[in-house]
C-alpha positions as CSV (number, residue, x, y, z in Angstrom):
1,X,-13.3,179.1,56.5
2,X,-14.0,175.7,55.0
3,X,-15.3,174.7,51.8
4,X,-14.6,176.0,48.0
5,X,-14.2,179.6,47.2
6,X,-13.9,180.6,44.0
7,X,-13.2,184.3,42.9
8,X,-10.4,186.5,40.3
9,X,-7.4,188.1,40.5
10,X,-9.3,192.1,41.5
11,X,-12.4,193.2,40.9
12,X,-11.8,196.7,39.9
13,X,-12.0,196.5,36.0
14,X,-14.0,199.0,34.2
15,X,-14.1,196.8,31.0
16,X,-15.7,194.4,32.6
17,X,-18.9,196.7,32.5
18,X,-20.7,196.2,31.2
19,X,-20.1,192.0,30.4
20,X,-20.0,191.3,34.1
21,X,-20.8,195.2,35.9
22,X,-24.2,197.0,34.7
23,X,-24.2,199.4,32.5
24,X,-23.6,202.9,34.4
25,X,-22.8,201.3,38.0
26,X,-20.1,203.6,40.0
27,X,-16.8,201.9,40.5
28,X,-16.9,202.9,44.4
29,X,-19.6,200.1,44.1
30,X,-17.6,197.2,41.7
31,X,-16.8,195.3,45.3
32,X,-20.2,195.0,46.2
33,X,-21.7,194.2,43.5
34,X,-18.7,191.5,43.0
35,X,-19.5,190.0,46.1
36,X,-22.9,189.7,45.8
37,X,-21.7,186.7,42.4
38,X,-18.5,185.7,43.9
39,X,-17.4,184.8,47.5
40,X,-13.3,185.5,47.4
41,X,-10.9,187.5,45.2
42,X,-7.2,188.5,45.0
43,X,-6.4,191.6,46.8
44,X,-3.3,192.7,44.9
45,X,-2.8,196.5,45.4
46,X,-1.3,195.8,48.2
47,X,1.5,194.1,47.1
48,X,2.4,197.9,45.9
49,X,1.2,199.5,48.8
50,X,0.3,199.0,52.1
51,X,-3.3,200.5,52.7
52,X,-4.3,202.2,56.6
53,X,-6.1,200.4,59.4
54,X,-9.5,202.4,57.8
55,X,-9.3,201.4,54.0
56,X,-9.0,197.6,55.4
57,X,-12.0,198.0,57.3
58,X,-13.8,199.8,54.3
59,X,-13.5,196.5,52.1
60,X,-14.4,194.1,54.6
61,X,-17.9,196.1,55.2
62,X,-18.4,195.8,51.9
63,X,-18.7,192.4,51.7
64,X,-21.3,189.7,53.2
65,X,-20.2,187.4,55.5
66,X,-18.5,184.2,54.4
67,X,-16.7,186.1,51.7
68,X,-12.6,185.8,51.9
69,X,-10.2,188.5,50.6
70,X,-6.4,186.7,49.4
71,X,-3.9,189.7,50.3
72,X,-0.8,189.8,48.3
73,X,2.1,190.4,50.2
74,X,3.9,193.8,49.4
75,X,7.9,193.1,48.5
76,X,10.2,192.3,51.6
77,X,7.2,191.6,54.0
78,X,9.9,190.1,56.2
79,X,11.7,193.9,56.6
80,X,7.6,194.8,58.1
81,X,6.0,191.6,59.0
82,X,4.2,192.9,62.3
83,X,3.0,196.2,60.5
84,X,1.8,194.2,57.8
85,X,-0.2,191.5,59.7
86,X,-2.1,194.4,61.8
87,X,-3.2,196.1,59.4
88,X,-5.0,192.7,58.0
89,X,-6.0,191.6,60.5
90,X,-8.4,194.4,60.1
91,X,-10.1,192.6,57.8
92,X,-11.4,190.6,60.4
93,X,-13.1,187.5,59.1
94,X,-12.8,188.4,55.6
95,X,-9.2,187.5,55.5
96,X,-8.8,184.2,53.7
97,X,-5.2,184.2,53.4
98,X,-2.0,186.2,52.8
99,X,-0.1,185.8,49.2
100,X,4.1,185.9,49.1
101,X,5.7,185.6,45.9
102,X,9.1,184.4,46.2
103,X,11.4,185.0,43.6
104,X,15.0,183.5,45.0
105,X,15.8,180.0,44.8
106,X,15.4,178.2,47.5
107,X,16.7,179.2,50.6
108,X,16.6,176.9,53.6
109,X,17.5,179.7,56.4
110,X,14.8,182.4,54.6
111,X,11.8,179.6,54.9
112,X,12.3,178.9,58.6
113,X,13.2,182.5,59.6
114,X,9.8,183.6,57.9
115,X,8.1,180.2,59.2
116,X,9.2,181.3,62.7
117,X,8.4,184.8,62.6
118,X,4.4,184.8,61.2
119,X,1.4,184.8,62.9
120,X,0.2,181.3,63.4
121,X,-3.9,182.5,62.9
122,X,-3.2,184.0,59.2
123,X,-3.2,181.7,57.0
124,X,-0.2,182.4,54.5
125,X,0.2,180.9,50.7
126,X,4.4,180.7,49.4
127,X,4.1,181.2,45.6
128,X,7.6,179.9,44.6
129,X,8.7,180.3,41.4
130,X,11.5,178.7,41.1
131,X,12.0,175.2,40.9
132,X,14.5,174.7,43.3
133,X,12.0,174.8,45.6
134,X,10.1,171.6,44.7
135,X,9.6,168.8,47.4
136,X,9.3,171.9,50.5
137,X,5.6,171.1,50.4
138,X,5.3,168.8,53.2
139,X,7.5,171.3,55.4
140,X,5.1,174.1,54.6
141,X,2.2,171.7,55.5
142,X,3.8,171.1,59.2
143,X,3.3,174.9,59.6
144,X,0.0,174.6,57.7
145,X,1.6,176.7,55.3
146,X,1.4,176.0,51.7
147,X,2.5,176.2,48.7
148,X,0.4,178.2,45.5
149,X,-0.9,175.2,43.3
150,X,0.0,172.6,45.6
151,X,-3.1,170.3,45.5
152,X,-1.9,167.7,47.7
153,X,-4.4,169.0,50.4
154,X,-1.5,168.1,53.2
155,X,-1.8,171.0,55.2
156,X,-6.1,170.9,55.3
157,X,-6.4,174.0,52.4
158,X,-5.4,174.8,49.2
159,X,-4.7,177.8,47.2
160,X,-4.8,177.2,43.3
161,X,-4.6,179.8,40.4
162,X,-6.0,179.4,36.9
163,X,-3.6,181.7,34.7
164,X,-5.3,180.9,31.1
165,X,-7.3,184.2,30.0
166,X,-10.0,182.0,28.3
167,X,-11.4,178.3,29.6
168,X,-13.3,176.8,27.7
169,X,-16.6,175.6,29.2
170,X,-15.6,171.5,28.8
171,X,-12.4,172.7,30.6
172,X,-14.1,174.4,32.6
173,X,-16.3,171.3,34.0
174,X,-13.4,169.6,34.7
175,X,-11.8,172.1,37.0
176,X,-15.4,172.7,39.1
177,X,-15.4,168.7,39.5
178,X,-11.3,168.5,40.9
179,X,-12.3,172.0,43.0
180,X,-15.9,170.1,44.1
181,X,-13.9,166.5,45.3
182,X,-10.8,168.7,47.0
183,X,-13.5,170.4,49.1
184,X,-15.8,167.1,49.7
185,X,-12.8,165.5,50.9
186,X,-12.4,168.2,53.8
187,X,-9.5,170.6,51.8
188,X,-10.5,173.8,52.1
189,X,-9.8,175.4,48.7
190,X,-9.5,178.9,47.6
191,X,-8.9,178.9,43.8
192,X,-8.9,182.1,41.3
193,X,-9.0,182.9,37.4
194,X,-6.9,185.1,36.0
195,X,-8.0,188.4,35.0
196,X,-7.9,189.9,31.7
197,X,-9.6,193.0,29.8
198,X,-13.0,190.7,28.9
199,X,-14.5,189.4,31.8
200,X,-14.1,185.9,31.4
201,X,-12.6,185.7,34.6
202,X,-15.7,186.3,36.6
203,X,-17.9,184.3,33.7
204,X,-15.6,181.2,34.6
205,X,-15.4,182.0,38.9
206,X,-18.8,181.6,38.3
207,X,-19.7,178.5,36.7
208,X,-17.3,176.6,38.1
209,X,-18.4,177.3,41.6
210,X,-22.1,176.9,40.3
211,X,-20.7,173.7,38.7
212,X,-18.7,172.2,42.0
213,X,-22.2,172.5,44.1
């Protein structure tokens, strides 16, 4: 992977047709038609359940190549790390990177047993929400691990979120020119808009990545 992705948080919306879907077009086809515009996206069912080997496989042939899925973590991925990574690894190429939200405060002993126990070849993304963890970056980036929103580009990627429902397009410029110097500069950045029920956040995935060049 290398470069700037730019993509949402899911794909499956049916208010988004038909702003951003056609008029008419089957759900069953939202992914391809989705990465046929945009070249990444957040896979977030998962984080509620953990699809088979087969459904993996199903999304990844329905996108081109050079296209990246973000899979968020399901709760307690530590409890199933090895079941978890296998069945991603189905996605073969297509996997961009793994999502974990973290919730606790920071916890010294949690980082470097989960730092320890991951697969080196998936690329995984800590979103830490609480403060307490602030200043781990540069430990993350020794594992090339980092942190959600972390632009330093210390561990050679980046994975930013744009949580604003609506951008506007002045905004917006200024966002694909950051996104376009990270990835000039040899980050490689995967960055996504929030979704909401309009589909702004495919209107702005795609003028900021048409913006960025």
């Amino acid at each position: 992977m290398s470069g700037l992705h730019v993509g949402t948080s899911g794909w499956g919306y049916p208010s988004w047709q038909p702003g951003f879907y056609p008029a008419g077009l089957d759900r069953g086809a939202f992914l391809t038609f989705y990465a046929a515009h945009l070249d990444t996206v957040e896979l977030n069912a998962t984080k509620y359940r953990l699809p088979s080997e087969q459904q993996f496989r199903s999304w990844a042939a329905q996108v081109p190549d050079g296209f990246r899925f973000a899979v968020k973590a399901p709760d307690g991925i530590e409890g199933r790390l090895a079941t978890f990574e296998e069945r991603v690894r189905c996605l073969g190429d297509r996997l961009g990177c793994v999502r974990v939200v973290v919730e606790r405060p920071r916890d010294d002993g949690f980082l470097e047993l989960f730092l320890g126990s991951v697969d080196p070849t998936i690329r995984y993304a800590l979103d830490l929400r609480d403060p307490s963890w602030d200043g781990v970056e540069p430990r993350l980036s020794e594992a090339r691990v980092v942190r959600v929103d972390d632009r330093s580009g210390a561990a050679g990627w980046a994975y930013l979120r744009f949580r604003e429902l609506v951008y506007p397009d002045i905004e917006l410029g200024a966002i694909a020119t950051e996104l376009g110097e990270q990835a000039r500069s040899g980050t490689d950045v995967l960055a996504y808009f929030r979704h909401g029920d309009a589909p702004d956040a495919p209107r702005a995935a795609t003028l900021v990545r048409a913006l960025a060049g």
